[in-house]
Structure formats: structure tokens, C-alpha cells
C-alpha positions as CSV (number, residue, x, y, z in Angstrom):
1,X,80.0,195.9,72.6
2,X,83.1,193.2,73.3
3,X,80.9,190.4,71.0
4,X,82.6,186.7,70.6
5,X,81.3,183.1,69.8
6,X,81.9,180.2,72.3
7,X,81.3,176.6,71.8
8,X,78.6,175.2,73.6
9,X,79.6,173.1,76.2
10,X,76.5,170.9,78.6
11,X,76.4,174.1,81.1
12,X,75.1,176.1,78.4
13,X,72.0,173.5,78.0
14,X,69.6,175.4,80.3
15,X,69.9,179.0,78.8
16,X,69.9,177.2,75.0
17,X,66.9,176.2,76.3
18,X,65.2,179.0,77.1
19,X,66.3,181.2,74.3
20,X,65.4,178.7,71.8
21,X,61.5,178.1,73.9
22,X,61.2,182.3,73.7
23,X,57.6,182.5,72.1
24,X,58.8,185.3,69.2
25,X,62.2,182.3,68.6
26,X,59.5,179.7,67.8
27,X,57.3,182.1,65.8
28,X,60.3,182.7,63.5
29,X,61.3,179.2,63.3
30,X,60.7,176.8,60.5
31,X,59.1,174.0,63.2
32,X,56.7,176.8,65.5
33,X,55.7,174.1,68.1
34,X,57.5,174.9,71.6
35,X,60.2,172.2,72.7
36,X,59.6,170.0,75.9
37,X,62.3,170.1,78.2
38,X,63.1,166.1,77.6
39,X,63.5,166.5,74.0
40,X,66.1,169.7,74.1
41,X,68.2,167.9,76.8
42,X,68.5,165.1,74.2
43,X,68.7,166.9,71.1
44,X,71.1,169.3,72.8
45,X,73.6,166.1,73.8
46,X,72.8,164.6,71.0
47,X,74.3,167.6,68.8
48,X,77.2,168.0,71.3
49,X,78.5,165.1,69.8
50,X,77.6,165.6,66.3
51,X,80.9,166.4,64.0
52,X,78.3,168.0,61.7
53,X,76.6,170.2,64.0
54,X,79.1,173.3,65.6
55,X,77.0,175.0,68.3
56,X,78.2,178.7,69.7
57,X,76.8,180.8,72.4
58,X,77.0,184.7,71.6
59,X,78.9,186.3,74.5
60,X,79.0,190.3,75.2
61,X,81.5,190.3,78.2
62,X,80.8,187.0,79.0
63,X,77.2,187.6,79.0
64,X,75.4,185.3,76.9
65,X,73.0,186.9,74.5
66,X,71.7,184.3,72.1
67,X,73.2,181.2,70.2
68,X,74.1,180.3,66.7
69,X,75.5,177.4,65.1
70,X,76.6,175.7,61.8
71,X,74.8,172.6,60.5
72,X,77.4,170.9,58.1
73,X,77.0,169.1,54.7
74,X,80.5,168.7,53.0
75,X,81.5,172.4,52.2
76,X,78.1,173.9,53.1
77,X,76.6,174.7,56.3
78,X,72.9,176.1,57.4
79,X,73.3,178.6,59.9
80,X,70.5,178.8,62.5
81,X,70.5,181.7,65.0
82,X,68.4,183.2,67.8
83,X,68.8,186.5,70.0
84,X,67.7,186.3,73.8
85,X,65.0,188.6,74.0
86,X,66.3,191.3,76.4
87,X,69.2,191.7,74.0
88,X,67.6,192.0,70.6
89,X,67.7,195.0,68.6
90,X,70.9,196.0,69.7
91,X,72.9,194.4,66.3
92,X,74.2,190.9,67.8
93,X,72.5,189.3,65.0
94,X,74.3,190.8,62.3
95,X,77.7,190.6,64.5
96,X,76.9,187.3,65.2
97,X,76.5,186.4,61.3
98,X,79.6,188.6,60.6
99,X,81.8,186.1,63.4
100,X,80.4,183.0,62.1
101,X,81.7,183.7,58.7
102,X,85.8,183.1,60.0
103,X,84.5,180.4,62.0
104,X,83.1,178.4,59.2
105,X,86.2,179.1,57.2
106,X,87.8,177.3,60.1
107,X,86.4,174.2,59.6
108,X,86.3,173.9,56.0
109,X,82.8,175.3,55.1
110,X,83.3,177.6,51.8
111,X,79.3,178.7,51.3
112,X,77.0,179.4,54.6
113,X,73.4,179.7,54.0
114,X,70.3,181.1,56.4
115,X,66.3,180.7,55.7
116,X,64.4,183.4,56.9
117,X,60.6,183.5,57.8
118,X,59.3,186.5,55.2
119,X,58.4,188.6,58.4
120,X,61.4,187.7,59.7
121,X,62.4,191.4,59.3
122,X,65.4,191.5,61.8
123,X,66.8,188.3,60.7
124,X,66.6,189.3,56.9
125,X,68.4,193.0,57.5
126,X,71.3,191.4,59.8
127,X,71.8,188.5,56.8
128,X,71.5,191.3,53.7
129,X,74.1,193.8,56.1
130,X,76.4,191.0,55.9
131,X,76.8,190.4,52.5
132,X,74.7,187.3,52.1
133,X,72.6,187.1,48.2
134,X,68.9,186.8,48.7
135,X,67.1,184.4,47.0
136,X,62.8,184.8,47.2
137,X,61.5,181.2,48.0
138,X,57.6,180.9,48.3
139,X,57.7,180.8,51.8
140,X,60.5,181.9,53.2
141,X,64.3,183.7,51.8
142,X,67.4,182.2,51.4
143,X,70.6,184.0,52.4
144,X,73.6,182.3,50.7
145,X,77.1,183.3,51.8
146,X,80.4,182.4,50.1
147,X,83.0,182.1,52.2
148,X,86.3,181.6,50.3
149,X,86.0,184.7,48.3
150,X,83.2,186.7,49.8
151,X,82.0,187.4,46.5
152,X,78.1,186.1,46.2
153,X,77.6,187.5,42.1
154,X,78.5,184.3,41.1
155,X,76.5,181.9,43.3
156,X,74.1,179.1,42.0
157,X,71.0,180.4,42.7
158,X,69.2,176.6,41.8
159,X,71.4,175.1,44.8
């Protein structure tokens, strides 16, 4: 496995598409409803342009296998992330969320944080085999991820 992250660029649009319209990516996403092709093409230009939006596509030799990106606030980001489904169960996931971490220190993001479906079993291994705290929501887990010293003991758990 030869995993890296590459920013999105408008060719990537189609195959975002699709990964992101995959019936088990909607089921484990926060909105469920499948996305019309109009509203990706905008939402995906849209967010090509946004300085608080970092999009990636997850390349093994240059074969992409899913996407993940970095939704800024100040120091903090939101990390959304989906595997195209001929590749999943194969650990990009958790490499994925193990590359993002020195890409968020590279634009000045100090804590990363994912929320994870509870039957999002996948998803919750790959965040807990990277380090990130767990914290038990009513709904949903929270995986919280600091960045500048790697060291999640000390985290506010109320943020």
C-alpha cells in the first residue's frame, strides 16, 4: 500500500460524486438523503474555493480510493471522510486519518475532531487506532484529536 492525500482539484468532481452518493456513505452520514448531481457540482465548486474547507482525494498508486477533507474553524477542523466501496476494509481509513493529522498541522489546525454514526463500526476503530479520545454523544461519538502535542488526556471534553 503506497497511500497519499491530494487536493481536490474540478477533475476529481465526478468520482467525489459517486463515492459520496454510495448508499452505505449516505447511511453513515449525518444528512442520509442522497445528493442530486446539480447540488454536488455546486457544493463541490463552491468548497473549491472555500479557504475553510481543504478537500483531499486518498490515492493508493494513484488510484483514488475515497476522499477526506478538513472543515476549518480557527484552530479546529471537522474531519469528514468516506472509502469507495471496492476499497473498504483494507485500512485506508485509518491511514487516511493518520495523513490528515500532518496535514492539518500544516495549515495551522492544532485539535481535529470526527462524529461517528454509533454503528459506524469501521469509522470508530480507524478514529480510536489513531489516537483520537472518544467522547459518547446521544447519537453519535465524537473523536477529538490534538494535533500539537498528540496527547488527548488533557482535552476539554465540554468543547
Amino acid at each position: 500500500m503506497s497511500l497519499n492525500l491530494r487536493l481536490c482539484t474540478l477533475r476529481d468532481v465526478e468520482i467525489i460524486y459517486n463515492i459520496s452518493n454510495d448508499p452505505k456513505v449516505r447511511k453513515n452520514s449525518l444528512n442520509i438523503d442522497e445528493i442530486s448531481y446539480e447540488n454536488h457540482i455546486k457544493w463541490y465548486k463552491d468548497s473549491l474555493i472555500n479557504a475553510n474547507r481543504i478537500m483531499y482525494v486518498i490515492q493508493d498508486k494513484h488510484v483514488i480510493v475515497g476522499q477526506i477533507r478538513l472543515d476549518k474553524q480557527d484552530d479546529r477542523a471537522i474531519i469528514s471522510y468516506s472509502i469507495e466501496k471496492n476499497s473498504r476494509n483494507k485500512g485506508y481509513g485509518s491511514k487516511a486519518l493518520n495523513l490528515i493529522k500532518s496535514e492539518a498541522l500544516k495549515n495551522n489546525i492544532s485539535t481535529i475532531e470526527g462524529v461517528v454514526k454509533k454503528d459506524n463500526i469501521a469509522s470508530k476503530a480507524a478514529f480510536k487506532k489513531n489516537g483520537f479520545l472518544e467522547i459518547e454523544e446521544q447519537n453519535y461519538f465524537r473523536y477529538i484529536y490534538s494535533i500539537k502535542d498528540g496527547d488527548n488526556t488533557e482535552i476539554n471534553k465540554d468543547r
